[in-house]
C-alpha positions as a Python dict, from the first residue, in 0.01 Angstrom:
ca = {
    (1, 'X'): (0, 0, 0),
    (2, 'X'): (-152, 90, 329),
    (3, 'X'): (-15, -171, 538),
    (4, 'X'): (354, -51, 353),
    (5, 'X'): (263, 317, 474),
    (6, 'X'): (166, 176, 829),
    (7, 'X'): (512, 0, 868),
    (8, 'X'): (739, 273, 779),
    (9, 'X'): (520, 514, 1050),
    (10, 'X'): (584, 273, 1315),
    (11, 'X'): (948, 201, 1147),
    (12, 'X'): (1010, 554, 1245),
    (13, 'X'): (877, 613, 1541),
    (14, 'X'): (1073, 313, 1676),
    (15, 'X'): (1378, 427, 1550),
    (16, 'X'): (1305, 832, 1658),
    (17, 'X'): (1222, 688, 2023),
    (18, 'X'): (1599, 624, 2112),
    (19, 'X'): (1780, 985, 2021),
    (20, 'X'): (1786, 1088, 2413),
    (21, 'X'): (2032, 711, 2423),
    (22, 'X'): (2249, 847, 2119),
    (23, 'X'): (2306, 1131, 2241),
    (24, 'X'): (2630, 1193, 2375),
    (25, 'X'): (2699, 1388, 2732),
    (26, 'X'): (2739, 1785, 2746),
    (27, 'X'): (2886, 2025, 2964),
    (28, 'X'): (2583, 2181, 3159),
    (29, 'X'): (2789, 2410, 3344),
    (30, 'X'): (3159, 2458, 3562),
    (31, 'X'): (3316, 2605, 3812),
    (32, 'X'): (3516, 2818, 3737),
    (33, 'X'): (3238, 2924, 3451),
    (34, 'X'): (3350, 2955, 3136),
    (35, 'X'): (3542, 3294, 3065),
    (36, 'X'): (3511, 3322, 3462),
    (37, 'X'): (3782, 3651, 3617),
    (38, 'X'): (3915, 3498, 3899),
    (39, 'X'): (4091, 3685, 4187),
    (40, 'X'): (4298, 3330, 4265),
    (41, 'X'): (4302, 3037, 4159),
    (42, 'X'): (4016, 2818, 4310),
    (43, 'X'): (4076, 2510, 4566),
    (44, 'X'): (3894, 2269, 4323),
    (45, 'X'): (3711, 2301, 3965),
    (46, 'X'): (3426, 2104, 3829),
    (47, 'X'): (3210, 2025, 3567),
    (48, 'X'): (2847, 1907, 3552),
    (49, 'X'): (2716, 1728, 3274),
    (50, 'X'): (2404, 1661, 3079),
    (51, 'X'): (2407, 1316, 3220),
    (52, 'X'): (2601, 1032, 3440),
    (53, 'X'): (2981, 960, 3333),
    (54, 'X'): (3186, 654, 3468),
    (55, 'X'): (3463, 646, 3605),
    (56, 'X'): (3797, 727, 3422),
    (57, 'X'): (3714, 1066, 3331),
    (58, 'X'): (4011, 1321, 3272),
    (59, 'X'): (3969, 1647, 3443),
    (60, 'X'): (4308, 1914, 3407),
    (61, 'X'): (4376, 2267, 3509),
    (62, 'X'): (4659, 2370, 3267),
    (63, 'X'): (4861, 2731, 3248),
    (64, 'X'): (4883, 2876, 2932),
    (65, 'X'): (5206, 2753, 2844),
    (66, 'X'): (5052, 2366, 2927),
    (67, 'X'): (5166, 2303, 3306),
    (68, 'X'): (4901, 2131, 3522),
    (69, 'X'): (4833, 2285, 3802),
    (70, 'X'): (4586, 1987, 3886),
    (71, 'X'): (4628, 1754, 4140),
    (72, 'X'): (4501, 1429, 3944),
    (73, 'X'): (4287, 1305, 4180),
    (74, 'X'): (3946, 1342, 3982),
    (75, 'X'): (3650, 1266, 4151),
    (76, 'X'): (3330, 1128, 3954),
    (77, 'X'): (2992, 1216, 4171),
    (78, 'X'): (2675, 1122, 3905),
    (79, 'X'): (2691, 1394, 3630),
    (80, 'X'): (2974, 1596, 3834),
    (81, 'X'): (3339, 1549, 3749),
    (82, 'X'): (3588, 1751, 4010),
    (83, 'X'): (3976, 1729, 4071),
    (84, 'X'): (4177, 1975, 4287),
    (85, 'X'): (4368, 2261, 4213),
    (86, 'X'): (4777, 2248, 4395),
    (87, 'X'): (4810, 2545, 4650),
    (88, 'X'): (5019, 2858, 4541),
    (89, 'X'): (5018, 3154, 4445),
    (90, 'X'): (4880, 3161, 4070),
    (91, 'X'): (5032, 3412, 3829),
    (92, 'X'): (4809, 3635, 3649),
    (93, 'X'): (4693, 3497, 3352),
    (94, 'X'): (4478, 3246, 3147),
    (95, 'X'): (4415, 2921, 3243),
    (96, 'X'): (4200, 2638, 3162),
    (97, 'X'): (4016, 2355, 3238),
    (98, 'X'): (4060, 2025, 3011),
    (99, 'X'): (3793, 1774, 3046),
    (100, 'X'): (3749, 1426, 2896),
    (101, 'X'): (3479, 1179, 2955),
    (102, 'X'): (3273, 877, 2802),
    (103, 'X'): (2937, 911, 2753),
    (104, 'X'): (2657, 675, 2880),
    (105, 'X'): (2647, 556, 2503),
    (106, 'X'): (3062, 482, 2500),
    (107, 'X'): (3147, 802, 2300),
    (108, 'X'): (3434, 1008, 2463),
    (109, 'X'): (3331, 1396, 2524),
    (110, 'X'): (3618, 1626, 2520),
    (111, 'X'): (3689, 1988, 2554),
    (112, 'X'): (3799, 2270, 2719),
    (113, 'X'): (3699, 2592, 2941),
    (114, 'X'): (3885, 2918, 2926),
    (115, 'X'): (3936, 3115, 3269),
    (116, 'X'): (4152, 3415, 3370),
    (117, 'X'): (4320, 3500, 3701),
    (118, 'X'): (4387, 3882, 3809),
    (119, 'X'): (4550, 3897, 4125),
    (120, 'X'): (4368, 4138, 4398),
    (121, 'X'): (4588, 4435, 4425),
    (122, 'X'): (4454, 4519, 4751),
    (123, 'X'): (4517, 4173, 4889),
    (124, 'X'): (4164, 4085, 5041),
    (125, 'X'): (4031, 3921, 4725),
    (126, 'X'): (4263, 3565, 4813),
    (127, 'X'): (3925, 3353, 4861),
    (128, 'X'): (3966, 3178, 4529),
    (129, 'X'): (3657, 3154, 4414),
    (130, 'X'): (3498, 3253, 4145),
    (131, 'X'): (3140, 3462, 4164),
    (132, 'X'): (2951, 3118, 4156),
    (133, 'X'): (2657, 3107, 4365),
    (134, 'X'): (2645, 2787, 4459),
    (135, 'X'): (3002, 2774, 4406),
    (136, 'X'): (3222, 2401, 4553),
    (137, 'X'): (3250, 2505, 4887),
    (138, 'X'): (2925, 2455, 5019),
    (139, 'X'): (2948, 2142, 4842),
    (140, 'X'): (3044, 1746, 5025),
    (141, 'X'): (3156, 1467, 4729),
    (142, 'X'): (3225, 1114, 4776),
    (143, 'X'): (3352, 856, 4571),
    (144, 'X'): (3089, 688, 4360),
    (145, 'X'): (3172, 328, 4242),
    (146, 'X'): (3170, 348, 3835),
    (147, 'X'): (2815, 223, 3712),
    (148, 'X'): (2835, -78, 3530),
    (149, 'X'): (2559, -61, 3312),
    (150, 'X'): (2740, 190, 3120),
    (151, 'X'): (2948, -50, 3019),
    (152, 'X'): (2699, -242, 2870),
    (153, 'X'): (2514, 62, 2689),
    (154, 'X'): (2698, 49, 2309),
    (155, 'X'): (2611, -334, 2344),
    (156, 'X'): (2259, -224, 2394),
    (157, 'X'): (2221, 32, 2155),
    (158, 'X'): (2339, -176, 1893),
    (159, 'X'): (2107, -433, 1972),
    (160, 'X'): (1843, -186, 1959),
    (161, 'X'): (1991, -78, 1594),
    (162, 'X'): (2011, -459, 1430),
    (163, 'X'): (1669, -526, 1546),
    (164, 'X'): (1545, -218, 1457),
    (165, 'X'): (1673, -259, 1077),
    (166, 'X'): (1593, -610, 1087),
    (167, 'X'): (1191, -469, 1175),
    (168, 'X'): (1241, -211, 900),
    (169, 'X'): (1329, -532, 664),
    (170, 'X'): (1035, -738, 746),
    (171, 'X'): (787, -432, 698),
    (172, 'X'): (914, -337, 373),
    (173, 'X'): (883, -663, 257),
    (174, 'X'): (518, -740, 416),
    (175, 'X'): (453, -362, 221),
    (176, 'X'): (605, -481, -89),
    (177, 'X'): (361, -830, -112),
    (178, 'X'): (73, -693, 19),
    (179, 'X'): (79, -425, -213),
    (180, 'X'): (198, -663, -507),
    (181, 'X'): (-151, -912, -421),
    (182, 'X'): (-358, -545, -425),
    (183, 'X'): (-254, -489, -778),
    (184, 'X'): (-365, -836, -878),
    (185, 'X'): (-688, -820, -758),
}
């Protein structure tokens, strides 16, 4: 019975190790932030994730009657997705930010962040940015070339799983003799 104890401890520690892989990619922060007051609307947004995305990641800035106001050229930098914003003159009003990606583990992250723009009425607040320290114009971004080991990370994980199970198998069974030639003794 000992040696059946023994396995399942190690059965789950093996399969607790791997939650940081399952876990799927979240939005650490934006710019515009979320909820953000804007005076215009800015020359690019972005969102930073929890960890690296590939290439192929969606990135919109939509009015709140659905016209993109995006100029589909989305830019993946490590865990920072960007795409630019068309010049003009943006009505007052809510806008927001649509995002898309694919996690390192293959699952797709979607969602959305809300943002307002209120027109300066004394006509020096044009900059069109938001309060951000830190904010994407003090910022330079290349192209990155898509990774392509996240290609290969489902493949991996599953591998992990079927092995894993196939472990779990082989201990319970071990448990289930051992313990079996204990009670005939």
């Amino acid at each position: 019975m000992r040696s059946f104890v023994l396995g399942l401890v190690a059965t789950v520690a093996l399969l607790a190790a791997p939650s940081s892989a399952l876990a799927h990619a979240s939005v650490e922060s934006s710019d515009p932030q979320d909820g953000a007051a804007l005076t215009a609307l800015p020359e690019t947004v972005s969102i930073t994730l929890s960890e690296d995305v590939g290439s192929g990641a969606v990135l919109r800035v939509l009015t709140s009657s659905g016209t993109r106001l995006d100029d589909g050229d989305v830019t993946v930098a490590g865990r920072r997705v960007l795409v630019g914003v068309r010049p003009g003159e943006a009505a007052a009003g809510s806008y927001r930010i649509v995002y898309r990606v694919v996690s390192a583990d293959g699952h797709p992250v979607s969602g959305e962040i809300p943002f307002t723009v209120k027109p300066s009425t004394d006509g020096a607040g044009t900059s069109g940015t938001s309060s951000t320290p830190g904010s994407q114009d003090d910022v330079t971004v290349t192209d990155v070339e898509d990774d392509p080991s996240q290609k290969w990370a489902p493949l991996w994980v599953m591998g992990f799983l079927v092995i894993s199970s196939g472990l779990l198998i082989y201990i319970v069974k071990a448990g289930l003799t051992s313990s079996a030639k204990e009670d005939e003794d």
